[in-house]
Structures are given as C-alpha cells and as structure tokens.
One Martini backbone bead per residue (centre of mass of N, CA, C, O) as a GRO file, in nm:
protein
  158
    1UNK     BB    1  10.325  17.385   2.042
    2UNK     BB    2  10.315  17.079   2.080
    3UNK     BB    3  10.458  17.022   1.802
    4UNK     BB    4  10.699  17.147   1.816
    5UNK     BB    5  10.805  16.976   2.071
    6UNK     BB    6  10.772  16.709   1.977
    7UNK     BB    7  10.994  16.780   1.758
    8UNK     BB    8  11.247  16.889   1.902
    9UNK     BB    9  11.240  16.561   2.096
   10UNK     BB   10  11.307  16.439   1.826
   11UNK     BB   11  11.509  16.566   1.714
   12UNK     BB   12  11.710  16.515   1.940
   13UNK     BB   13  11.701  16.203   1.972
   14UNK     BB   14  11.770  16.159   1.660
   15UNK     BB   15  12.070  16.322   1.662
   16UNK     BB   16  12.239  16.210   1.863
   17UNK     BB   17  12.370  16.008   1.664
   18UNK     BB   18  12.558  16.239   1.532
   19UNK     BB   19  12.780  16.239   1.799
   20UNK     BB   20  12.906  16.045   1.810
   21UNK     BB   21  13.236  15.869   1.878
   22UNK     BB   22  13.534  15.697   1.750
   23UNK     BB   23  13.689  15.480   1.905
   24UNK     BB   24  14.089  15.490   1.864
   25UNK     BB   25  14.346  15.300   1.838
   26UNK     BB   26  14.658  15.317   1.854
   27UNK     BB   27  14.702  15.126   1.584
   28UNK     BB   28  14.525  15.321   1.389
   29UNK     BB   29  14.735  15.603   1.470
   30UNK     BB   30  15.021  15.423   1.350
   31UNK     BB   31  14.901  15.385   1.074
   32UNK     BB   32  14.827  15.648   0.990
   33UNK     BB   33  15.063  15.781   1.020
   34UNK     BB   34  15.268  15.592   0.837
   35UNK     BB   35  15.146  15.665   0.575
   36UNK     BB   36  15.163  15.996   0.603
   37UNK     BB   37  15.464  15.947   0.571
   38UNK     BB   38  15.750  16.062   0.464
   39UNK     BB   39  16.049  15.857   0.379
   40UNK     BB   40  16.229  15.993   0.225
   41UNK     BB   41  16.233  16.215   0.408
   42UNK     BB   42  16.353  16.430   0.610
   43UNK     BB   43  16.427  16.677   0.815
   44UNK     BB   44  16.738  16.611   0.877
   45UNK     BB   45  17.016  16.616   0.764
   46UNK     BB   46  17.306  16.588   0.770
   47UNK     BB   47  17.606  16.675   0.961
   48UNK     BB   48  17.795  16.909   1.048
   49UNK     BB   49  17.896  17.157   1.244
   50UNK     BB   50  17.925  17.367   1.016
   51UNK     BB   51  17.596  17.236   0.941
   52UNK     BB   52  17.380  17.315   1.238
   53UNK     BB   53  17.244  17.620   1.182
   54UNK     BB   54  17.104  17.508   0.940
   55UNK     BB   55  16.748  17.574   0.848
   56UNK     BB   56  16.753  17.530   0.581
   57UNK     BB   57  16.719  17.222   0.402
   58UNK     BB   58  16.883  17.269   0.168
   59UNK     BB   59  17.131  17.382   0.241
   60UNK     BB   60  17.172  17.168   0.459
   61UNK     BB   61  17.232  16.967   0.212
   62UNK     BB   62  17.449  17.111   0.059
   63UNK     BB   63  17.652  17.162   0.294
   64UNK     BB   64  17.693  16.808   0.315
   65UNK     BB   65  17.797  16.776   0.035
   66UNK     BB   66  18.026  16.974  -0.036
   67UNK     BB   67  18.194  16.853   0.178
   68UNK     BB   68  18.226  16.576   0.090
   69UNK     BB   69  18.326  16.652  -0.169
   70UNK     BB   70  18.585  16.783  -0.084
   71UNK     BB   71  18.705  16.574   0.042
   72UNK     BB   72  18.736  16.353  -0.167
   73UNK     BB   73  18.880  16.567  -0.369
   74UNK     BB   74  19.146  16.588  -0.181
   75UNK     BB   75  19.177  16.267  -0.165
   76UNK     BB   76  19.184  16.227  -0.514
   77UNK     BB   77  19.482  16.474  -0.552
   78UNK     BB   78  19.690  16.287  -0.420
   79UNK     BB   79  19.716  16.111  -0.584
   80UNK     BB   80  19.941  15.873  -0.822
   81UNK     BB   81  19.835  15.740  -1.112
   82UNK     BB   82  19.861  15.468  -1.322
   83UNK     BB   83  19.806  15.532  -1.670
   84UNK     BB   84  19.742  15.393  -2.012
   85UNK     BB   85  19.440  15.554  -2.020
   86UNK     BB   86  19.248  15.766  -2.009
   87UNK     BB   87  19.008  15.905  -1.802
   88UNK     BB   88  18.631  16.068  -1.816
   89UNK     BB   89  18.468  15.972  -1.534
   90UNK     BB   90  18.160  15.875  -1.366
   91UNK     BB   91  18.102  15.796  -1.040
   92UNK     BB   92  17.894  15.631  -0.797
   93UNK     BB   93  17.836  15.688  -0.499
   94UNK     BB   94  17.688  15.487  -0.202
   95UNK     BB   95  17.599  15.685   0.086
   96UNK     BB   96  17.583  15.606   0.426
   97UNK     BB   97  17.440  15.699   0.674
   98UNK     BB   98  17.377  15.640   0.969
   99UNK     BB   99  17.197  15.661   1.297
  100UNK     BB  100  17.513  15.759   1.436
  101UNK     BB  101  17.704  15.902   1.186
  102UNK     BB  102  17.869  15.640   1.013
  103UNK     BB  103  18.002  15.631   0.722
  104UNK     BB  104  17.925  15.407   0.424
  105UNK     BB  105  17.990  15.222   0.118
  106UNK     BB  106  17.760  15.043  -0.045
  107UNK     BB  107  17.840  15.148  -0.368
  108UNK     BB  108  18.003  15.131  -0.686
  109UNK     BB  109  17.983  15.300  -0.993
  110UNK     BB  110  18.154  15.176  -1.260
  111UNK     BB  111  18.365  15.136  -1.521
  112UNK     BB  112  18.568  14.911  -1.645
  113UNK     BB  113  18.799  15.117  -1.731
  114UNK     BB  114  18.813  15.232  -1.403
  115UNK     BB  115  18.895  14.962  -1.268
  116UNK     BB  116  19.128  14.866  -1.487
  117UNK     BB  117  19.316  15.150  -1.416
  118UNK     BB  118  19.178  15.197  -1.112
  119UNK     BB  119  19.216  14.912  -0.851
  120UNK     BB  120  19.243  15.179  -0.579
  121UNK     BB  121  18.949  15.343  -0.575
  122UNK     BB  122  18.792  15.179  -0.369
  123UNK     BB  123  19.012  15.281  -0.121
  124UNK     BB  124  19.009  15.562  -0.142
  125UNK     BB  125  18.699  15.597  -0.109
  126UNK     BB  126  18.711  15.478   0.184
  127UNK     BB  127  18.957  15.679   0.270
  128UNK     BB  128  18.799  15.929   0.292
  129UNK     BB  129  18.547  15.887   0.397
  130UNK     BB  130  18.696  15.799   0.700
  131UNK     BB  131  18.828  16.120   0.716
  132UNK     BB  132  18.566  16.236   0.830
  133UNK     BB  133  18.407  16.413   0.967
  134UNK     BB  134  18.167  16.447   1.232
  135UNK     BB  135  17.849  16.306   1.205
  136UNK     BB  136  17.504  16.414   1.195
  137UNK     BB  137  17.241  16.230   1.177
  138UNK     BB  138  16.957  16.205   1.074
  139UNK     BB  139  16.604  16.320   1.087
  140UNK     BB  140  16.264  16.208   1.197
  141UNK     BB  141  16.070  16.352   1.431
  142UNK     BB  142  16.355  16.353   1.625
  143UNK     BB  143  16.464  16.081   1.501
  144UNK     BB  144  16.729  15.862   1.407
  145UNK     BB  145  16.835  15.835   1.095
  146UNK     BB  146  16.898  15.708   0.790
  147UNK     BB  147  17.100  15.730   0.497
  148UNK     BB  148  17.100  15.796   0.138
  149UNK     BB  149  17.356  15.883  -0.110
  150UNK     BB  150  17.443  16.001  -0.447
  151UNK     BB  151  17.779  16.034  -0.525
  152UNK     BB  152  17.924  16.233  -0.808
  153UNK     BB  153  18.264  16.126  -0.944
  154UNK     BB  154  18.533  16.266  -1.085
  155UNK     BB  155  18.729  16.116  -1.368
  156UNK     BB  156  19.049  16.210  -1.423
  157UNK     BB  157  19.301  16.100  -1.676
  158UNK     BB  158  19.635  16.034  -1.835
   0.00000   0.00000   0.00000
C-alpha cells in the first residue's frame, strides 16, 4: 500500500509539468492568425445594393460582375467609332474597387491594332466605369477591404 501511495505521489508530482501552460503573446497571436488568413480571397465580394442581399459568395460575385458588365456594355454600344480595319479582340480591364467603394481602372491590356484603330477606348472605359452606381466594398471579417477584378470586354468594329 506504501508503495502504491509513494507511486501515486510521485506520478503527481512530476505530472504536473506536463499541465504547464504557455502564455503567448498578442503578437504572436497576431502572427499567426495572419499567416492563416488567405488575403486573396474576401469574405464579402463587393456589391451594388440590389446584390446585397445575397449571401451565397459565388452567385454574390456572379451579382457584381454582370452587372458590371452590363454596365460597360451599354456604354460602349452607344458610342459610335470609326475603324478603318474590322476589329474582333478581347481588352482585359484591371478593375480596383476601393475599400471605400469607389471604382478606378488600374490598367487596360489591349492589342495595338485596337489602341490604334479605337484612340478613345480608354476613355469609353473610364467613363463607363464612372457611371456606375454605389457600390459596397469587398470585406473580409468585416473589415472594407480594396479588391481587384480582371474584366474581359469583347470588342467588335467593322
């Protein structure tokens, strides 16, 4: 019985070191919580108010997306350019919302036959951009976060 007593006694005693916690610090709870956060992907993409109410994340950037979209192609099918060679080529527009939600075109990649056939292309395109209604920035653990979209825009000239 002594000895089982002085087992017991011992296993507590040298036990308890394997209870020990360790205190860490707010930075590297910081740290590691950063390191685990996928920065590309956002939580809420952005919104117009009639795609706020949706909540399903795909159909939510689908929402945002064509309406831009639709957007820009209503305002570059009222223009009426004058093209010496046809023209079938698709531009790449590098689209910022703010995380305030304002919307600027950080860069157009475009073909040289349509830079030099359609001149006021980037123009059309900033002001397309512009006439868009309020949008909601992107957020991520609801915090307004910048986000960038590339936006293919299909150009057609005979």
């Amino acid at each position: 019985m002594k000895k089982a007593l002085l087992l017991f006694l011992f296993t507590l005693l040298t036990g308890c070191n394997n209870f020990e916690t360790r205190k860490i610090s707010s930075e590297e709870v910081l740290d590691q919580e950063s390191k685990s956060l996928n920065w590309r992907e956002v939580d809420e993409y952005p919104a117009f108010e009639h795609c706020r109410n949706i909540t399903d994340i795909d159909k939510a950037k689908e929402c945002f997306e064509s309406t831009v979209a639709a957007s820009v192609n209503n305002y570059l099918s009222r223009q009426e350019p004058i093209v010496t060679e046809a023209i079938d080529d698709t531009v790449f527009v590098h689209l910022e919302i703010s995380k305030t939600g304002v919307p600027t075109i950080e860069s157009i990649d475009a073909d040289s036959l349509v830079t030099s056939q359609l001149p006021e292309l980037q123009l059309w395109l900033k002001q397309s951009i512009d006439s868009l209604p309020r949008i909601h920035p992107a957020s991520k653990r609801g915090i307004p976060v910048s986000s960038v979209f590339i936006m293919p825009v299909m150009i057609k000239a005979e």
